[in-house]
Every structure is written in structure tokens, then in C-alpha cells.
Residue frames as qw, qx, qy, qz and C-alpha x, y, z in Angstrom:
[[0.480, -0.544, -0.394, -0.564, 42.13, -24.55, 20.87],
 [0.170, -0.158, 0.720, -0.654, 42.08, -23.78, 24.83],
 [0.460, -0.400, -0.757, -0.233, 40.01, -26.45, 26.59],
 [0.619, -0.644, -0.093, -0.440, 37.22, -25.90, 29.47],
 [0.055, -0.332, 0.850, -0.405, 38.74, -26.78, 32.95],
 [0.303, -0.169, -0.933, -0.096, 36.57, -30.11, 33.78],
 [0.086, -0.362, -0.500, 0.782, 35.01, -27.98, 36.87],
 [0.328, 0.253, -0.140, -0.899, 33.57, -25.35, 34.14],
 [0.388, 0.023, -0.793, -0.470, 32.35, -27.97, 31.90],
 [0.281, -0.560, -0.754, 0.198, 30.23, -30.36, 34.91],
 [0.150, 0.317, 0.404, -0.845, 28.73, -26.61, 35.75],
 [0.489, 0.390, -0.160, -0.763, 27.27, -25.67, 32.40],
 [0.260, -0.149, -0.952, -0.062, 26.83, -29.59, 31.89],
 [0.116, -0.432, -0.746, 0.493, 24.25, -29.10, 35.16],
 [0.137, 0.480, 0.181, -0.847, 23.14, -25.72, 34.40],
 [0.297, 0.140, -0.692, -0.643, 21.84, -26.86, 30.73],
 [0.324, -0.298, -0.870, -0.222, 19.80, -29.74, 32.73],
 [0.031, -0.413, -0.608, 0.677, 18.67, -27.90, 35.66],
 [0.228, 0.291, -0.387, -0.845, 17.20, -25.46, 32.51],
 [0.407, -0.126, -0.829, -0.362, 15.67, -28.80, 30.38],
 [0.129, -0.259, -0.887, 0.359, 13.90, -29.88, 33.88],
 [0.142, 0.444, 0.146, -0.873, 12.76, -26.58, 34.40],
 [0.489, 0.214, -0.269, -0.802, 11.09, -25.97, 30.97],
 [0.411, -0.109, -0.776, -0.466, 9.32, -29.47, 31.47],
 [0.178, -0.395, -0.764, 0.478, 8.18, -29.59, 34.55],
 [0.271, 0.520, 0.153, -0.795, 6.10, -25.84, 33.20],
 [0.338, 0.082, -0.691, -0.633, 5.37, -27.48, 30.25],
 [0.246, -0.319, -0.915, -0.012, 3.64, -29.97, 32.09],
 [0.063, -0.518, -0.569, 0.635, 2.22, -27.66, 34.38],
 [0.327, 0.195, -0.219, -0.898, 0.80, -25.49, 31.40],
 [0.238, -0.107, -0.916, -0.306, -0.65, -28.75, 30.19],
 [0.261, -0.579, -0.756, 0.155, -3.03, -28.91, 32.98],
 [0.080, 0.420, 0.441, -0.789, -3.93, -25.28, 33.16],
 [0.508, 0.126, -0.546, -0.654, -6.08, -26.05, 29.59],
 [0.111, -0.187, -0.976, -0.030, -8.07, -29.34, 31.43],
 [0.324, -0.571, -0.583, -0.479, -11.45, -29.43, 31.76],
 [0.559, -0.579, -0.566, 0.179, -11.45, -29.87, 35.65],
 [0.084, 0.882, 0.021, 0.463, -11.17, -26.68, 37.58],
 [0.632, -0.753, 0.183, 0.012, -9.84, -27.67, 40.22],
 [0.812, -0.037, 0.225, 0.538, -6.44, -29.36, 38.27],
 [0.432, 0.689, 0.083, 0.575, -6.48, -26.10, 36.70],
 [0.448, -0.878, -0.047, -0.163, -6.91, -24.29, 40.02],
 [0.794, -0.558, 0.191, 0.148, -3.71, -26.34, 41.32],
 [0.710, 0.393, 0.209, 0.546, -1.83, -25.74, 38.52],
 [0.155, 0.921, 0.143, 0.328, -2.16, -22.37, 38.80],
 [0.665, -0.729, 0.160, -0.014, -0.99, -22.85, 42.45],
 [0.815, -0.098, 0.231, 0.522, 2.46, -25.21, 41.22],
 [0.514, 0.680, 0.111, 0.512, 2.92, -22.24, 38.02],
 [0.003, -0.912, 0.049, -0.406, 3.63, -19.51, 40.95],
 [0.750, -0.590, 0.277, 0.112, 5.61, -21.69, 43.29],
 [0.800, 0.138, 0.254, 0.526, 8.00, -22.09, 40.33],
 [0.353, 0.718, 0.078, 0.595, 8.26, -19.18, 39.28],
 [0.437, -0.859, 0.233, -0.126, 9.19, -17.66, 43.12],
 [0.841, -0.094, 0.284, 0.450, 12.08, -21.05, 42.90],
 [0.618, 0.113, 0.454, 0.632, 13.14, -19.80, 39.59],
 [0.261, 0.793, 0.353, -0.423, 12.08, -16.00, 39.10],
 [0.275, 0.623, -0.432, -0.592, 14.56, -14.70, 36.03],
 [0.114, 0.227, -0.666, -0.701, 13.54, -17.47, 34.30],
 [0.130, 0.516, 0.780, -0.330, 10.19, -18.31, 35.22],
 [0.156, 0.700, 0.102, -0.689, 9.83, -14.76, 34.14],
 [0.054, 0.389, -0.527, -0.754, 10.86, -15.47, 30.58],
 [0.079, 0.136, 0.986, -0.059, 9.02, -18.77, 30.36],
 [0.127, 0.593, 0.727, -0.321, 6.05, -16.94, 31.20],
 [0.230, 0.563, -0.149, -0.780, 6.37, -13.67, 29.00],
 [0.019, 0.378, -0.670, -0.639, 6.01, -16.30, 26.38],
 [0.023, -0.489, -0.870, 0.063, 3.07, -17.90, 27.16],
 [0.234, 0.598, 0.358, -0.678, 1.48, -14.45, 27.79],
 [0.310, 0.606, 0.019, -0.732, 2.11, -13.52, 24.53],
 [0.395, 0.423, -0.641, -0.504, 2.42, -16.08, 22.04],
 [0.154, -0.027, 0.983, 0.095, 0.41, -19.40, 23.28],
 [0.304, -0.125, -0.599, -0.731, -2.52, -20.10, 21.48],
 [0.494, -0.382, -0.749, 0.222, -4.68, -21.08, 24.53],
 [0.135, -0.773, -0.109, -0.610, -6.51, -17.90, 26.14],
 [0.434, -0.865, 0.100, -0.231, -6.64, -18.48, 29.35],
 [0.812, -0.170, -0.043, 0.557, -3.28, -20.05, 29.50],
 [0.390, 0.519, 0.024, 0.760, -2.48, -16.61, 28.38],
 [0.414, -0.696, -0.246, -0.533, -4.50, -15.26, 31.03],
 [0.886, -0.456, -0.030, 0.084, -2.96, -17.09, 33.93],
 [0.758, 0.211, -0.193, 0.587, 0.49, -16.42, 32.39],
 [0.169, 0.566, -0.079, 0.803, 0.10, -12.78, 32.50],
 [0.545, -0.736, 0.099, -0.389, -1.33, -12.97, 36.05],
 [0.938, -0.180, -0.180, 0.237, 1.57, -14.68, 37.02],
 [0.428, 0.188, -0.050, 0.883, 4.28, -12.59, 35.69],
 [0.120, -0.781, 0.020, -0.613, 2.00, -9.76, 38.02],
 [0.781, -0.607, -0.112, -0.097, 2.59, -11.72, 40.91],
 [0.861, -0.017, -0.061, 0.504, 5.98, -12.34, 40.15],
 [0.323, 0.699, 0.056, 0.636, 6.71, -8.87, 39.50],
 [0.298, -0.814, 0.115, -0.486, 5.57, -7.68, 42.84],
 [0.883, -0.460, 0.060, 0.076, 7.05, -10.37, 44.93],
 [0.794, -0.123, 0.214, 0.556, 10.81, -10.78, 43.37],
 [0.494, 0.331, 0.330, 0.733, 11.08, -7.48, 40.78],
 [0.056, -0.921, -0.211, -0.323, 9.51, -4.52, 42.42],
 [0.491, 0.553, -0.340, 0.581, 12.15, -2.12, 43.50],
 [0.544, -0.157, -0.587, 0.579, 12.74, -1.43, 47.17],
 [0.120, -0.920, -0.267, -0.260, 10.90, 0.91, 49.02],
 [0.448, 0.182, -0.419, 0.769, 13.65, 3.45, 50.39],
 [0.313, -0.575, -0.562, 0.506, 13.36, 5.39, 54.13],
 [0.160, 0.593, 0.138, 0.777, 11.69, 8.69, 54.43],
 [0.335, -0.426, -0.653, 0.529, 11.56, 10.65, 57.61],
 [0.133, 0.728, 0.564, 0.366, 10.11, 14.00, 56.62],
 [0.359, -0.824, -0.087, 0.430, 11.85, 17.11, 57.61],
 [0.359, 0.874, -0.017, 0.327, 13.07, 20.44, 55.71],
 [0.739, -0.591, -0.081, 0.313, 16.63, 20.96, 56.37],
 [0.384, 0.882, -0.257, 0.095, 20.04, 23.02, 56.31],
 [0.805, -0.009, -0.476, 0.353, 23.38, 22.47, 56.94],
 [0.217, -0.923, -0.022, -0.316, 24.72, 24.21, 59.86],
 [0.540, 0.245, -0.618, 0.515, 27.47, 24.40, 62.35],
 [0.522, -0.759, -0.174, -0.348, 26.81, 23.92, 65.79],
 [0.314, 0.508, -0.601, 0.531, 28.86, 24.40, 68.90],
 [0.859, -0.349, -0.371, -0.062, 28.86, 21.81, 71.39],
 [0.616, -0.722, 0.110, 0.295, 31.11, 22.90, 74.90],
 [0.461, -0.532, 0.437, 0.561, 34.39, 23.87, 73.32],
 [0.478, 0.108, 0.829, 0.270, 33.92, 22.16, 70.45],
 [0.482, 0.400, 0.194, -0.755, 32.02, 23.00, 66.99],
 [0.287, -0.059, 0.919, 0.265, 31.03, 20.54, 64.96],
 [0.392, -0.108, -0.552, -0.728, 28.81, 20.17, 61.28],
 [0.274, 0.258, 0.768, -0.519, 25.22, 19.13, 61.87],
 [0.190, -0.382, -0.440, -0.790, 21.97, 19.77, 59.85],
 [0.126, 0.141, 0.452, -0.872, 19.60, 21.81, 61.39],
 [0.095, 0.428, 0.892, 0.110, 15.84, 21.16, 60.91],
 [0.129, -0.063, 0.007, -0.990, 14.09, 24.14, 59.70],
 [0.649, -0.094, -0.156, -0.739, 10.52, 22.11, 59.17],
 [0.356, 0.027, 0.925, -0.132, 8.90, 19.14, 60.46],
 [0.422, -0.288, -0.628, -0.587, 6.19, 17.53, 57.76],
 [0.566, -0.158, 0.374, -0.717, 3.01, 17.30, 59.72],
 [0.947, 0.040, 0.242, -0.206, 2.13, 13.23, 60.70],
 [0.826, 0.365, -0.427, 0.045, 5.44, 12.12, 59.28],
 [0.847, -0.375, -0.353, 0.132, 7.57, 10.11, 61.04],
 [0.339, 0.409, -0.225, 0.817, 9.58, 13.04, 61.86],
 [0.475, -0.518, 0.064, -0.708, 6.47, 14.41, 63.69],
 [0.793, 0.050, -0.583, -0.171, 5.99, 10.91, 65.19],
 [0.715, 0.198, -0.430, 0.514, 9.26, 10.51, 66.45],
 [0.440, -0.754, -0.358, 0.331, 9.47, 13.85, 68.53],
 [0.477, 0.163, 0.187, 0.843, 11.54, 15.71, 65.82],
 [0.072, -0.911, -0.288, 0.287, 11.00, 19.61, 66.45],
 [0.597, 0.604, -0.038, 0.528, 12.54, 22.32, 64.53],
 [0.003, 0.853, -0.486, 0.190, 15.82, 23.89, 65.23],
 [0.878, -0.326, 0.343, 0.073, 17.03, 20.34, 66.32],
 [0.358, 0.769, -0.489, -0.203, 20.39, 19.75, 65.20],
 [0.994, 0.008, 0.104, -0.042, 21.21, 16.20, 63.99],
 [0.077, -0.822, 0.559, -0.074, 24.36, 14.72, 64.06],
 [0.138, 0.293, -0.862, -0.389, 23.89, 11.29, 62.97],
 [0.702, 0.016, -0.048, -0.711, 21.76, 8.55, 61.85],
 [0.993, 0.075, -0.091, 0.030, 21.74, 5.10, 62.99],
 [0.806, -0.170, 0.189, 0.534, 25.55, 4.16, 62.76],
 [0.402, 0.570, 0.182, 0.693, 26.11, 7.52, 59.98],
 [0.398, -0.695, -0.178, 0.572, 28.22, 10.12, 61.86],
 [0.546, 0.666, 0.308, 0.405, 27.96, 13.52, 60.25],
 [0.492, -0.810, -0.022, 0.317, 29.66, 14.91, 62.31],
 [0.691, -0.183, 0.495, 0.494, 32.70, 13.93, 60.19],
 [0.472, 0.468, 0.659, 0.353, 31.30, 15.27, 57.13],
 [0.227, -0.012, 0.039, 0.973, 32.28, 18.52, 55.18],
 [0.211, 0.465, 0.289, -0.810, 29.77, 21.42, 55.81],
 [0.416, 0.301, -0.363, -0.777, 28.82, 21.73, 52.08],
 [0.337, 0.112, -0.902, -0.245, 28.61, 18.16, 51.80],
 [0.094, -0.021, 0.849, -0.520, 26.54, 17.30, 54.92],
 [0.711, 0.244, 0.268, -0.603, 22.08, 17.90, 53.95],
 [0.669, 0.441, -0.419, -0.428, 23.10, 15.65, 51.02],
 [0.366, 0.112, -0.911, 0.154, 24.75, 12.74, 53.20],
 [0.482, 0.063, 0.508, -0.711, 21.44, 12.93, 55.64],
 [0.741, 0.223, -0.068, -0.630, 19.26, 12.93, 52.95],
 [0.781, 0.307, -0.526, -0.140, 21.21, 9.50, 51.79],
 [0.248, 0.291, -0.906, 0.180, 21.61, 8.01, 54.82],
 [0.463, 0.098, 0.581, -0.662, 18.16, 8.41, 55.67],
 [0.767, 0.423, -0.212, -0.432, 16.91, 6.83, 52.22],
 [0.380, 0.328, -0.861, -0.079, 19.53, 3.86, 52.70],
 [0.237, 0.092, 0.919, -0.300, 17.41, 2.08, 55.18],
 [0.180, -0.454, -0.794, -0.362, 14.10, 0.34, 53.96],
 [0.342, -0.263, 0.225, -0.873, 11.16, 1.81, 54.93],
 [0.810, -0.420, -0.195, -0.360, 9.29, 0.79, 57.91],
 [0.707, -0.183, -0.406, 0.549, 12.67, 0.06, 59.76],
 [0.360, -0.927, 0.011, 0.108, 13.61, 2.14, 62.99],
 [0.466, 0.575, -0.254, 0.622, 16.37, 4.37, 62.61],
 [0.641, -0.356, -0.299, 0.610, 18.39, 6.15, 65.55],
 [0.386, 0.786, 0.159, 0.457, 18.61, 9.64, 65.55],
 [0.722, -0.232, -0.286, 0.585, 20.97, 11.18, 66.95],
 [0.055, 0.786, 0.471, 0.397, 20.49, 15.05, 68.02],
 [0.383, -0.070, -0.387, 0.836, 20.84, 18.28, 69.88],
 [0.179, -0.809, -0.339, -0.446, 18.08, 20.63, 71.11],
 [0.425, -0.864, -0.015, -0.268, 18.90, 23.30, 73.40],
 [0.038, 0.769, -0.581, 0.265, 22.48, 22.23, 73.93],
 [0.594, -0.157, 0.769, -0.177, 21.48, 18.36, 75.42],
 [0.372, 0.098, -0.811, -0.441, 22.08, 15.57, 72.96],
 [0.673, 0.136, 0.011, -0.727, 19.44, 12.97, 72.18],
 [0.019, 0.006, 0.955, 0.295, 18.87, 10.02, 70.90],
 [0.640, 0.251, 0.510, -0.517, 15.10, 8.75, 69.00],
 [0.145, 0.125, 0.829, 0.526, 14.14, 6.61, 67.10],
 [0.360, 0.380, -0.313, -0.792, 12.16, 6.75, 64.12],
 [0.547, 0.317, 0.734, 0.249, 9.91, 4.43, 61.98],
 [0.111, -0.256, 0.568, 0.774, 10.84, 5.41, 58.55],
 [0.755, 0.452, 0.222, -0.419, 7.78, 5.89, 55.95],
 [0.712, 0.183, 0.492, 0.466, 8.25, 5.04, 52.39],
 [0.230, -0.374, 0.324, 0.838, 10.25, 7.81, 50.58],
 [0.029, 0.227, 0.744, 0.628, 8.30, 7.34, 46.92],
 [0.050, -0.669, -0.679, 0.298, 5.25, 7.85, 48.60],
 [0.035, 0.757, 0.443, -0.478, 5.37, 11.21, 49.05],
 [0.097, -0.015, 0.597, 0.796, 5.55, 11.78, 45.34],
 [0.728, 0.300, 0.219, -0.576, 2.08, 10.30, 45.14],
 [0.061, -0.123, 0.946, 0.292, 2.99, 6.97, 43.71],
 [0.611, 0.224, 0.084, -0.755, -0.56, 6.45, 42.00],
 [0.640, -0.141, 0.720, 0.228, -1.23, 2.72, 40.60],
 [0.672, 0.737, 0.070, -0.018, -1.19, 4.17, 37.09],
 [0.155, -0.734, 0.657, 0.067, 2.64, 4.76, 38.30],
 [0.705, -0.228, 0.661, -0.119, 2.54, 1.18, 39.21],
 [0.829, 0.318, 0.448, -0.101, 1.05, -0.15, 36.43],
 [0.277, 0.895, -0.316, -0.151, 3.16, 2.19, 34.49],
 [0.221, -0.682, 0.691, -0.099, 6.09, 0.69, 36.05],
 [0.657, -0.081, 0.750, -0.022, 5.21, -2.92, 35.61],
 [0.729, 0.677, 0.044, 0.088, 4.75, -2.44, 31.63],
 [0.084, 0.837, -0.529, 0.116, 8.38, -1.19, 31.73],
 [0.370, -0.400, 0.834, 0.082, 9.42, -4.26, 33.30],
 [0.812, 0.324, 0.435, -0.214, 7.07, -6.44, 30.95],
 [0.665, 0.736, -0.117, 0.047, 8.85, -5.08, 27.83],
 [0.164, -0.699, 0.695, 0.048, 12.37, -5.70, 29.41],
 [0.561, -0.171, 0.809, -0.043, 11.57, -9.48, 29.28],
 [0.831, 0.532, 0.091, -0.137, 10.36, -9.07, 25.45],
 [0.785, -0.371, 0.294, 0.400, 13.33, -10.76, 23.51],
 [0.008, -0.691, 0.136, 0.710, 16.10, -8.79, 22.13],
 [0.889, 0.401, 0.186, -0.124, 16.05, -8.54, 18.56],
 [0.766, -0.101, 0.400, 0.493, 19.03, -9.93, 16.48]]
């Protein structure tokens, strides 16, 4: 029989009690969101979401089980408005960059030289393309730190499109540019990419059932 190195053993020795603490210290703290006094409930409510930000993948489980299986309403009530808070603070997905502009690839020819680019055929109206000072026929050539210069012709509206979507939205980007034969530089505040689906909060809400039923447990 191969033994545990001593190292492995004091982890999952620690990680078993850090676990036990955990589910009593929310035991206790359910305890008092069933008291009479509203305010001990009030402050409970207040400790139940500061733990669960500490401890969110299991806070999260902790609480799917209270939502759905303690016998106490509004503990149930409070659970499930936890696990929304938690959802949106630690489990909603990133909001990727959108800058808003119809584009091809193109080759453009800089003094000697001709190098890949994408050419802007459209600005969106009000996006942060328009913003920014983007204008069509501009020919871009990189974003931020992403030279596309480098980047094969066929390959090039598809590495834009993903290096504008790798930064978060609401961060400034660089753009890097040619109009009329004199490079550029501007910057940009990125919107939020999903948006302009029409992210509706039936999406949302959509989306947060989807994560609710991830945290239902699996069956055997």
C-alpha cells in the first residue's frame, strides 16, 4: 500500500477542518436568520454574504441547499437571495471588449513597403468606434500591444475581432492606424461586446438558472 507524503496528509488534514469550521460557523449563522429579532436576522443576513464572497464555490453549495431543502421559508428566501448575489459578484462571466466597426481584410502599402491591415468599411453610429475618431477606410494595424501586421491576410479580420474582445470592456485600448497614408494612434473605451446582442434580463435570469442547476448535486 503506497503511503501519503506527510506534506499531502497535514493539507487534506487542514482542508477537512477549514471545511468543518466553515459549515459551522453558517450553521450558526442560519440559526439566527430564523430569530425573532429583525435586526439579528438583518445582521445575519449581512455575515451569510460576507462568507460566501470568503468562500464562494462552497458557500455556493452550502447555500443551494438551504434554498432548496430547509424547512424554514425565509431561510429559504435569504438563501436564494444570496446565491443571486453571489452569482453576480464571483460567477457572472466577463464582459468582453467591443469597439463597433464593419471590417475587411486588406493589404495596404505603406512607402516601399506593403503590409496586411483590416480596413474599416463601417463605423456603428455612437459606438466607441464613433467615439474614438474611427472613420471608414482607416486601415488598422494593431491593437494595444497586437501587431497585425504580422498576421496572414486570410487570417487577419478574425485576429482583430479577437484581440479586440480579449480586453474587458470599459478598458482603453490603443489603436493603431492609417488614414490617408499618416499613421495614428487612438484610443478607445471599449463597450461591452454581449450587449449588442440585446442581452435582455430574461437572458440574465436565463443565465443564472443555468448556473443554479450546475450546483444541484450530481446524481450517483
Amino acid at each position: 500500500m503506497k503511503l501519503l507524503p506527510l506534506t499531502l496528509i497535514a493539507l487534506l488534514t487542514l482542508n477537512a477542518s477549514s471545511q468543518e469550521a466553515l459549515q459551522k460557523n453558517y450553521d450558526a449563522i442560519l440559526k439566527e436568520l430564523s430569530a425573532d429579532d429583525y435586526t439579528v436576522r438583518s445582521n445575519a443576513q449581512t455575515e451569510l454574504e460576507q462568507l460566501s464572497l470568503e468562500h464562494p464555490k462552497a458557500a455556493a453549495q452550502l447555500l443551494y441547499r438551504s434554498y432548496k431543502d430547509h424547512p424554514h421559508p425565509e431561510i429559504r428566501q435569504r438563501s436564494f437571495g444570496a446565491l443571486r448575489k453571489l452569482y453576480k459578484a464571483k460567477f457572472t462571466p466577463p464582459k468582453r471588449g467591443y469597439l463597433g466597426v464593419r471590417h475587411d481584410p486588406d493589404i495596404l502599402k505603406v512607402d516601399d513597403n506593403r503590409i496586411n491591415a483590416v480596413n474599416i468599411l463601417e463605423v456603428v453610429q455612437n459606438s466607441p468606434a464613433s467615439k474614438a475618431g474611427l472613420k471608414n477606410g482607416d486601415h488598422i494595424t494593431a491593437v494595444g500591444d497586437k501587431d497585425l501586421t504580422k498576421t496572414p491576410i486570410r487570417e487577419i479580420s478574425s485576429a482583430f475581432s479577437a484581440a479586440i474582445k480579449s480586453h474587458p470592456a470599459g478598458s482603453d485600448v490603443t489603436i493603431t492606424l492609417y488614414r490617408g497614408g499618416e499613421k495614428m494612434k487612438l484610443k478607445a473605451t471599449l463597450g461591452i461586446y454581449e450587449d449588442r446582442f440585446g442581452i435582455t434580463p430574461d437572458r440574465q435570469e436565463e443565465e443564472f438558472g443555468l448556473w443554479l442547476k450546475s450546483l444541484e448535486p450530481k446524481k450517483k
